[in-house]
C-alpha positions as CSV (number, residue, x, y, z in Angstrom):
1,X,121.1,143.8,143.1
2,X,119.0,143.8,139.8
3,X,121.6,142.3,137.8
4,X,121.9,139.7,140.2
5,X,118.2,138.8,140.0
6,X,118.5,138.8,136.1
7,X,122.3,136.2,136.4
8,X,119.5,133.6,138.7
9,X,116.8,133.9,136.4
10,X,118.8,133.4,133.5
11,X,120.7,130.3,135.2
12,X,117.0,129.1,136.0
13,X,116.0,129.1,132.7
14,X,119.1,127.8,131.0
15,X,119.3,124.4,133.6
16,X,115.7,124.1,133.0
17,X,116.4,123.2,129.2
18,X,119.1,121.1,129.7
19,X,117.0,119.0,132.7
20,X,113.8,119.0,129.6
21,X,116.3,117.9,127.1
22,X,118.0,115.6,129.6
23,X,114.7,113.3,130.7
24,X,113.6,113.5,127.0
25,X,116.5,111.0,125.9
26,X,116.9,109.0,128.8
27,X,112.8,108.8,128.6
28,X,113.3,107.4,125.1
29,X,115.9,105.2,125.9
30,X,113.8,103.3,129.1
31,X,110.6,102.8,126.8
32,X,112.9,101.7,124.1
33,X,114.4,99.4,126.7
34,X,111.3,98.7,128.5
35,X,109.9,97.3,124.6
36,X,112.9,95.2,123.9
37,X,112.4,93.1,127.2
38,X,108.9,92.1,126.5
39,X,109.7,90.4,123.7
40,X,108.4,87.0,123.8
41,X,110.3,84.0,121.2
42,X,107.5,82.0,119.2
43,X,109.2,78.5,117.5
44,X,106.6,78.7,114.3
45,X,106.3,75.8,111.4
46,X,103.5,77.2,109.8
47,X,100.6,79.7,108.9
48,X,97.6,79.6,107.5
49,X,94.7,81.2,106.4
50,X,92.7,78.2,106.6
51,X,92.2,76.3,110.2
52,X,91.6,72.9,108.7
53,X,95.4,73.0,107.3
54,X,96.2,74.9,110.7
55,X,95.1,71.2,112.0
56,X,96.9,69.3,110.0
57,X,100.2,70.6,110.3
58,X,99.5,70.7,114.0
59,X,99.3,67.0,114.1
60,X,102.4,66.5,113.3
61,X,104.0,67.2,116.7
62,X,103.2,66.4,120.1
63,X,102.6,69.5,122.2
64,X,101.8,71.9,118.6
65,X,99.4,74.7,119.1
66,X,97.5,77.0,116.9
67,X,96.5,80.5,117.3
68,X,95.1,83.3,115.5
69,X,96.5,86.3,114.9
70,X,95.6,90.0,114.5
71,X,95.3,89.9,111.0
72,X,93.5,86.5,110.7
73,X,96.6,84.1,110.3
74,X,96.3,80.7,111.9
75,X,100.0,80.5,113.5
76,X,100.9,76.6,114.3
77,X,103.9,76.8,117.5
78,X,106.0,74.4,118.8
79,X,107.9,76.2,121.2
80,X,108.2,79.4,122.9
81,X,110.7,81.3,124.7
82,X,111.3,84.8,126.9
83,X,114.9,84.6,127.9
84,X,118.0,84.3,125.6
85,X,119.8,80.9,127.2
86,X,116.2,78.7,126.8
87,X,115.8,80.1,123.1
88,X,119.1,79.1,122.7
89,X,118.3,75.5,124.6
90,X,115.3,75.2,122.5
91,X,117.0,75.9,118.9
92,X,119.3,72.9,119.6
93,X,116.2,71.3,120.9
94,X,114.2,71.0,117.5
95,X,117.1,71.1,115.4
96,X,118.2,67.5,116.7
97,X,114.7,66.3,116.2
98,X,115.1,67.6,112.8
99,X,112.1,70.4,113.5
100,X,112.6,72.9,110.7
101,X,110.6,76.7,112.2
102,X,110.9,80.1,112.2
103,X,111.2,82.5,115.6
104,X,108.5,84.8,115.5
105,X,109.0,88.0,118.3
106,X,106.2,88.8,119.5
107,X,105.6,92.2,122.4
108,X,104.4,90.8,125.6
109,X,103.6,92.4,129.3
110,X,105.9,92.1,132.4
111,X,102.9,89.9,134.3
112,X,103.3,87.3,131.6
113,X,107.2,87.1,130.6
114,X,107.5,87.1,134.7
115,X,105.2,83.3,134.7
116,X,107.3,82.1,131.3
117,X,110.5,83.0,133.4
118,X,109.1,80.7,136.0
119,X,109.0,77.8,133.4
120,X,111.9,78.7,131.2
121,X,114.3,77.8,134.8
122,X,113.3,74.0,134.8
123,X,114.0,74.0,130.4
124,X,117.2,75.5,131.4
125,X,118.5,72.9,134.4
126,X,117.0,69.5,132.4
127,X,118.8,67.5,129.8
128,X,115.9,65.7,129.6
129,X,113.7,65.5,126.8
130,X,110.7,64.5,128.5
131,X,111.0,67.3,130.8
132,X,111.9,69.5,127.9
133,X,108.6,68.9,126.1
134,X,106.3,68.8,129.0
135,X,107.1,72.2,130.3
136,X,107.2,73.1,126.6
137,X,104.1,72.3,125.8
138,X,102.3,73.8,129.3
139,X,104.1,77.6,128.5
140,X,102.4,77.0,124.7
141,X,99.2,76.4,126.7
142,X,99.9,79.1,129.0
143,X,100.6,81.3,126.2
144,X,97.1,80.3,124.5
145,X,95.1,81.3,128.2
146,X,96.9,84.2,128.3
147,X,95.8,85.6,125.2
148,X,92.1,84.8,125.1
């Protein structure tokens, strides 16, 4: 009977490891996914250190808006984007109007991809460009609240 005892113990101990090692990679692989999602598109044609040039460059487009960064930047956006297909739209978008930018990623919550996804629907459907800019420019906005 003893060396029955010692067999379950043993079997305990050895499918206890493999369960530990087990959640520990597929716990590194749903933060890593978790991470990637949350990654928010920013369509950037400039930084600055200075806001006055910020300003300037921002009054060259219609809907541009400028934010500052962690490390004191002022960023001047055009566009952003959460999912894949309206990045995509929008890359066409300002390429046709001859926009030259760069995508900036930037790590963003659930609660605020889930109100860009809201948006990014409508960008998706319209050909137009009126539409296109309009709901454009009230995500930048959107963007801006949500960060102050």
């Amino acid at each position: 009977m003893k060396s029955y005892i010692k067999i379950i113990i043993g079997a305990l101990l050895i499918g206890s490891l493999f369960a530990y090692f087990f959640y520990k990679d597929i716990n590194a692989s749903v933060e890593a996914l978790s991470s990637v999602e949350n990654t928010v598109h920013l369509f950037q044609v400039g930084v600055f250190k200075n806001i006055d040039n910020a300003k300037n460059m921002q009054d060259n487009y219609t809907s541009a808006i400028i934010y500052e960064d962690n490390s004191g930047y002022f960023r001047v956006l055009v566009g952003i984007a959460y999912m894949e297909e309206n990045k995509v739209k929008l890359e066409t978008f300002f390429t046709n109007l001859g926009i030259e930018y760069y995508i900036k990623d930037v790590k963003m919550n659930e609660e605020f991809t889930d109100m860009l996804r809201n948006y990014e629907t409508v960008i998706i459907k319209s050909e137009e460009r009126e539409v296109i800019e309009n709901i454009n420019a009230a995500m930048l906005e959107l963007f801006l609240t949500y960060l102050n």
